[in-house]
C-alpha positions in Angstrom: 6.5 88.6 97.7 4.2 87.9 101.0 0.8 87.9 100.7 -1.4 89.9 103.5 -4.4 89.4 104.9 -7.6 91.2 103.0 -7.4 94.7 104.7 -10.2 97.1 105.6 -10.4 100.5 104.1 -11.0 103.5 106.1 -12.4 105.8 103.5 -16.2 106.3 103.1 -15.6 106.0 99.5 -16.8 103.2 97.9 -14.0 100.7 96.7 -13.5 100.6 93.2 -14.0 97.3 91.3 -10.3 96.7 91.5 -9.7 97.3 94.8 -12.5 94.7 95.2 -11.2 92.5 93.0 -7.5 92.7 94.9 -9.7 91.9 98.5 -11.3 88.9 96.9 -7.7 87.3 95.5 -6.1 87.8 98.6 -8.8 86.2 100.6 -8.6 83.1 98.1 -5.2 83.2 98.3 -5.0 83.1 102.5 -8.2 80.4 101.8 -6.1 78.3 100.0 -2.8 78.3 102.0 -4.7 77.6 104.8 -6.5 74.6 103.0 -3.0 73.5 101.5 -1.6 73.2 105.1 -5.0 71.1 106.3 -4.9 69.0 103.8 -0.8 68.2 104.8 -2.0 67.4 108.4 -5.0 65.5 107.1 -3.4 63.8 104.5 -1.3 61.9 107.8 -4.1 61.5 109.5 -6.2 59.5 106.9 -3.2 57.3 106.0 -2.7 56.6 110.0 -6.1 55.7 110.2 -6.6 54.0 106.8 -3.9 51.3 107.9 -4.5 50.3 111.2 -8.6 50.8 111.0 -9.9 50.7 107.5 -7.2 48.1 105.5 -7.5 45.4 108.1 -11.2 45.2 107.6 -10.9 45.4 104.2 -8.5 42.5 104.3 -10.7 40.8 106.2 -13.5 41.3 103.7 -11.1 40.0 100.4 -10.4 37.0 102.3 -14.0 36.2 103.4 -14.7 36.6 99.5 -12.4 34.3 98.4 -14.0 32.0 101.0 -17.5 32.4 99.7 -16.3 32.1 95.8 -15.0 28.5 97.0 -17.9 27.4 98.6 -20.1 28.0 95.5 -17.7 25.9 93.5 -17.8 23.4 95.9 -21.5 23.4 96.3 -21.9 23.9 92.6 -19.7 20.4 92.3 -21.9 18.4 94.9 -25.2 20.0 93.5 -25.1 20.4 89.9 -25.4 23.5 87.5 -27.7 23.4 84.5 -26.5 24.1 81.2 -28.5 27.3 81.0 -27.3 28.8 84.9 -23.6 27.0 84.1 -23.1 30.3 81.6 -24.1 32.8 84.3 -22.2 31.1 86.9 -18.7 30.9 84.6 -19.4 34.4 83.7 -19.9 36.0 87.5 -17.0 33.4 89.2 -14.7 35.1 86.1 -15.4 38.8 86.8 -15.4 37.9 90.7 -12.4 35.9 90.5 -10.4 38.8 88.4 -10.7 41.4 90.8 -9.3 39.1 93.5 -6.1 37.7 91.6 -5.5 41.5 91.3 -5.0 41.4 95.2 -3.8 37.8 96.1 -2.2 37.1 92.5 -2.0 33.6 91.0 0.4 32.9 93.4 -2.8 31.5 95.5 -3.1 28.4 93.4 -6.6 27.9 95.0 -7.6 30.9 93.0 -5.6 30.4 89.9 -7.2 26.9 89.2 -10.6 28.7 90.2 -9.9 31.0 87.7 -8.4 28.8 84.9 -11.6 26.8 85.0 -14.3 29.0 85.0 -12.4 31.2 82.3 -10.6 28.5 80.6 -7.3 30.5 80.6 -4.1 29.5 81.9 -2.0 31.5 83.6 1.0 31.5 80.0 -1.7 32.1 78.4 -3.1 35.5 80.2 0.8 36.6 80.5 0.5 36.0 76.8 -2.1 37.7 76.1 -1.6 40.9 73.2 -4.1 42.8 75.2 -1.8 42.4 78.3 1.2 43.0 76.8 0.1 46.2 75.1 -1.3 47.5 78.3 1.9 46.8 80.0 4.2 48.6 77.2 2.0 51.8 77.8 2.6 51.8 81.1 6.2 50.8 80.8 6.8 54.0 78.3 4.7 55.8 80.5 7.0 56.0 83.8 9.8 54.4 82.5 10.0 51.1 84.5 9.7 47.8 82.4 6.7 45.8 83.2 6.8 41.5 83.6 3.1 40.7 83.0 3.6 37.3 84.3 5.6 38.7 87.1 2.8 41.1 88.1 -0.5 38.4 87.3 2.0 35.9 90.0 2.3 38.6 92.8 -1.2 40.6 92.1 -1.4 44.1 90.4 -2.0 45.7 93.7 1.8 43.7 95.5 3.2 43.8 92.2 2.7 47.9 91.6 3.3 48.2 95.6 6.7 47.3 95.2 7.4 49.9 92.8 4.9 52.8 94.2 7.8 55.0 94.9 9.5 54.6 91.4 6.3 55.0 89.6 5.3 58.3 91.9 8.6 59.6 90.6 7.9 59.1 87.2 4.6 60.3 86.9 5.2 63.5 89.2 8.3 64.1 86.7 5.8 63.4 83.9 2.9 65.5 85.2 6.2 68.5 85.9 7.4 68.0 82.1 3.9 68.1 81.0 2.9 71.4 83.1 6.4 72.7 82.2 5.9 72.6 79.0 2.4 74.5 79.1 4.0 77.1 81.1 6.5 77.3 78.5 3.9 78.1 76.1 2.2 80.5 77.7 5.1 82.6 78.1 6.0 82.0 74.7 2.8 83.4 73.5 2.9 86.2 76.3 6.3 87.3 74.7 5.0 87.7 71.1 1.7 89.7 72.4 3.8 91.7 75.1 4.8 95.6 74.2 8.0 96.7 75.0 7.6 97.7 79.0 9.6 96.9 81.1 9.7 93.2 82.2 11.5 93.5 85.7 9.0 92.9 88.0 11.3 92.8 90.5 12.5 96.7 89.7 8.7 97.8 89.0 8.4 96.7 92.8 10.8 98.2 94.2 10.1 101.2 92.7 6.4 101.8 93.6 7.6 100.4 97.2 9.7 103.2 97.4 7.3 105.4 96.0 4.6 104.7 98.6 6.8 104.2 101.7 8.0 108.1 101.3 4.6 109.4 100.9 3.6 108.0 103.7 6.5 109.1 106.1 6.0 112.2 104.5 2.7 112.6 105.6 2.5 111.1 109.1 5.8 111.7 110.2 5.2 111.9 114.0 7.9 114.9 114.4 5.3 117.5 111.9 2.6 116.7 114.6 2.2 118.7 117.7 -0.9 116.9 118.6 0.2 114.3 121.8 -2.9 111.5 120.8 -2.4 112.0 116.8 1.7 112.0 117.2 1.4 108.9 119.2 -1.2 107.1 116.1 1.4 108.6 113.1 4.4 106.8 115.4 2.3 103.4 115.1 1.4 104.0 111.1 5.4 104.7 110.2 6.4 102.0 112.1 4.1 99.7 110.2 5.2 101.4 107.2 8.9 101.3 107.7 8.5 97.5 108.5 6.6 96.8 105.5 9.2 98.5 103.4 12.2 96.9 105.1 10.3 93.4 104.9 10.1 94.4 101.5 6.1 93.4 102.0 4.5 95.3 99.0 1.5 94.7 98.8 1.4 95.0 102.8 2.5 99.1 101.4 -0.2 99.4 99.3 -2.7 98.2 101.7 -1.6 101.0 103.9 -1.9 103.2 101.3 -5.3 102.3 100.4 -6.2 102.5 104.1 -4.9 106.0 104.7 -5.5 107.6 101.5 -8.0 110.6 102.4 -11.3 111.5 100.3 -9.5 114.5 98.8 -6.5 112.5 97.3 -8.1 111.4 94.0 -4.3 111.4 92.5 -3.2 109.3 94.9 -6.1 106.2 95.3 -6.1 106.6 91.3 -2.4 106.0 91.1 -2.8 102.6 93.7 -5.4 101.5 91.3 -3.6 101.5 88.9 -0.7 100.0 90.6 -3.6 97.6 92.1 -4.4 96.6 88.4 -0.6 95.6 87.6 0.4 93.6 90.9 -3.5 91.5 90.3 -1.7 89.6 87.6 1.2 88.6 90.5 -2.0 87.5 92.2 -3.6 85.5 89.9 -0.5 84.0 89.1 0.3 83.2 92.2 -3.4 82.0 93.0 -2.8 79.8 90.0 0.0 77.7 91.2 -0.7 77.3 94.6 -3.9 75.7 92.9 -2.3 73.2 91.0 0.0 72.0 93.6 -2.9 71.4 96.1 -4.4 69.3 93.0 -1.2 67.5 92.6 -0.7 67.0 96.0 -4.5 65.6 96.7 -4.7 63.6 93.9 -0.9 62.1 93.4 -1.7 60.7 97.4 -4.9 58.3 96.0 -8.3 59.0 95.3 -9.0 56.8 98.5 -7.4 58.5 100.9 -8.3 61.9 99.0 -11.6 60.8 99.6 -11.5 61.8 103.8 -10.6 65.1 103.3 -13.1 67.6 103.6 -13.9 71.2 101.8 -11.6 72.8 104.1 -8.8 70.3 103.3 -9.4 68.8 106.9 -9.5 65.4 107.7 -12.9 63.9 107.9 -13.9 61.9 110.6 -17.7 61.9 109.9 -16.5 60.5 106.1 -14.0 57.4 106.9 -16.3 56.5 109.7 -18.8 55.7 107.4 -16.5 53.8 105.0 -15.5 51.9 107.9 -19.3 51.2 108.5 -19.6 50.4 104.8 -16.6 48.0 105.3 -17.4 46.1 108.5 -21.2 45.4 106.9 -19.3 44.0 103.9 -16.9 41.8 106.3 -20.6 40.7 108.5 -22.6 40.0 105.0 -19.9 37.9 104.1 -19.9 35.4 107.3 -23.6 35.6 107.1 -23.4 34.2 103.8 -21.0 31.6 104.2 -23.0 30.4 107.4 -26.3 30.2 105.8 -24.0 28.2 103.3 -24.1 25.5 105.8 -27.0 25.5 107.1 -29.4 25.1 103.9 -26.6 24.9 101.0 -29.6 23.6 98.5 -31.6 26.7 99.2 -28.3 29.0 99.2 -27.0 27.5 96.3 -30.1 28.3 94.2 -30.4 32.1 95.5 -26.9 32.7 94.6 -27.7 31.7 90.9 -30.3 33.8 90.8 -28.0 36.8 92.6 -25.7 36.1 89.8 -27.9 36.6 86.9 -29.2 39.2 88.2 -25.6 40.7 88.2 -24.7 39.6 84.6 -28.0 40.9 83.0 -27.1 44.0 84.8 -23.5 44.3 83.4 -24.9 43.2 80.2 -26.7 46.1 79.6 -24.3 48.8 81.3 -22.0 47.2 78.4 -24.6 48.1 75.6 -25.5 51.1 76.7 -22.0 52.0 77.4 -21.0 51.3 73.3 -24.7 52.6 71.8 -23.3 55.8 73.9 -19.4 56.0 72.7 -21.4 54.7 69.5 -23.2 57.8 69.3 -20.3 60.5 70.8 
């Protein structure tokens, strides 16, 4: 059934809370489609931009990293660490290290020696791990695609998961269906034990009350009754929107003409659309409802990264990835700052960077025991 646009009413009554209520759905409805067909033209645009702007710079930034975490090991080789700072320093190169293995995988051996010897795992021995494993089974039951943890610590979770991104989309889209399938289920389930025993055919209520309405209305303005040259020539234009409504089999385009031309004196009539108003809401809603969820599905099944550029009208934003790209060329400059100064005074840079990375762990320290004295206390 289409969906018009929220119509004006001509009467100098005032609109009853219903009719209002109608106005307003239809107007979120038309808001929505509208922001569901922005965000499909946006959605192209952030991922066109993402990859040849924002992912090279990022690149840029991983490799610079990676640069930086071997120059402290090399300067904490030539210089020295105390026992106290060698704890901070095996603790930040760890958590450092972790989230770039996730990227370039252990198949950088520079990295996965890095790793192994500020961590003092091997590489069998992280594949190994029960925690690993575990997580790896949930995900495998999860989208149904067996998991090789030592496989996907060689390649990097990010290649590793890349490979399969179209596999896993299809699983978890057929999860999220099964799962909102099943709710839907449910609810109709529920709907049929409360439900009296009316009639259930929406499709025959419709065409019913559309037949209803369209003969009133030729009824009353059929040009041929009216004598008047100015009015006969404003009824032509009202039957033919009727008759095209009615041949479109546009309803609720009907009732809108029906509201719009009912006079002050035809209390049966505007009560009778009310009520027909209060009836066709539910379609509304309904309809409201799904074409909510598949904008949700559709935002957030694309990444919460790209998601991120889209604005409250479902537009790209230019304003937003231009900042991230600000925030990602600063990163990229910071880090060849760093690694220059590195050179320059290694000493002096050496010793800041210790303190840097207590700083860090203290911090993460206590976001950890906040983080269980809270779950401690939910």
């Amino acid at each position: 059934m289409k969906i018009i646009t929220t119509p004006k009413k001509n009467s100098t009554s005032p609109k009853s809370k219903t009719y209002v209520k109608y106005e307003k759905l239809l107007a979120e409805i038309e808001k929505q489609k509208q922001f569901k067909i922005n965000m499909a033209e946006g959605l192209q645009k952030a991922y066109a931009k993402i990859e040849h702007e924002l992912l090279p710079l990022e690149h840029e930034a991983q490799l610079l990293m990676r640069d930086l975490l071997i120059r402290i090991d090399e300067l904490a080789t030539q210089i020295g660490v105390g026992k106290y700072n060698k704890e901070y320093l095996a603790n930040y190169m760890g958590h450092e290290l972790d989230s770039l293995l996730d990227i370039f995988g252990h198949q950088d051996t520079v990295l996965s020696k890095l790793h192994e010897k500020y961590t003092g795992y091997s590489l069998d021995e992280l594949a190994a791990d029960d925690d690993a494993v575990q997580v790896a089974k949930s995900i495998s039951d999860l989208i149904g695609v067996e998991i090789d943890v030592k496989e996907m610590l060689k390649k990097g979770q990010e290649a590793y998961f890349e490979e399969f991104r179209e596999k896993f989309a299809e699983q978890i889209n057929s999860k999220r269906e099964d799962f909102f399938n099943t709710l839907n289920a449910e609810a109709e389930n529920t709907k049929a034990k409360t439900a009296t025993k009316k009639g259930k055919d929406e499709t025959a209520d419709i065409a019913k009350d559309a037949r209803s309405i369209y003969m009133r209305l030729i009824k009353k303005f059929h040009p041929d009754l009216e004598r008047d040259a100015e009015l006969k020539e404003q009824k032509t234009e009202i039957v033919k929107q009727v008759t095209k409504a009615y041949q479109e089999n546009d309803f609720f385009t009907l009732l809108k003409l029906q509201l719009t031309y009912t006079d002050d004196n035809e209390t049966d009539v505007a009560t009778g659309a009310d009520n027909m108003l209060k009836h066709y809401i539910k379609l509304l809603e309904s309809q409201l409802q799904e074409l909510n969820r598949s904008i949700h599905q559709i935002r957030y099944s694309n990444g919460t990264t790209v998601a991120d550029f889209i604005d409250k009208n479902g537009k790209f934003s230019p304003q937003k990835f231009s900042a991230q790209r600000r925030r990602a060329e600063k990163e990229a400059a910071m880090f060849k700052m760093l690694l220059a100064d590195s050179k320059k005074r290694p000493k002096g840079w050496f010793k800041e960077q210790i303190n840097m990375m207590k700083d860090v762990v203290m911090q993460q320290m206590m976001e950890d025991m906040f983080g269980d004295m809270f779950d401690h206390f939910q």
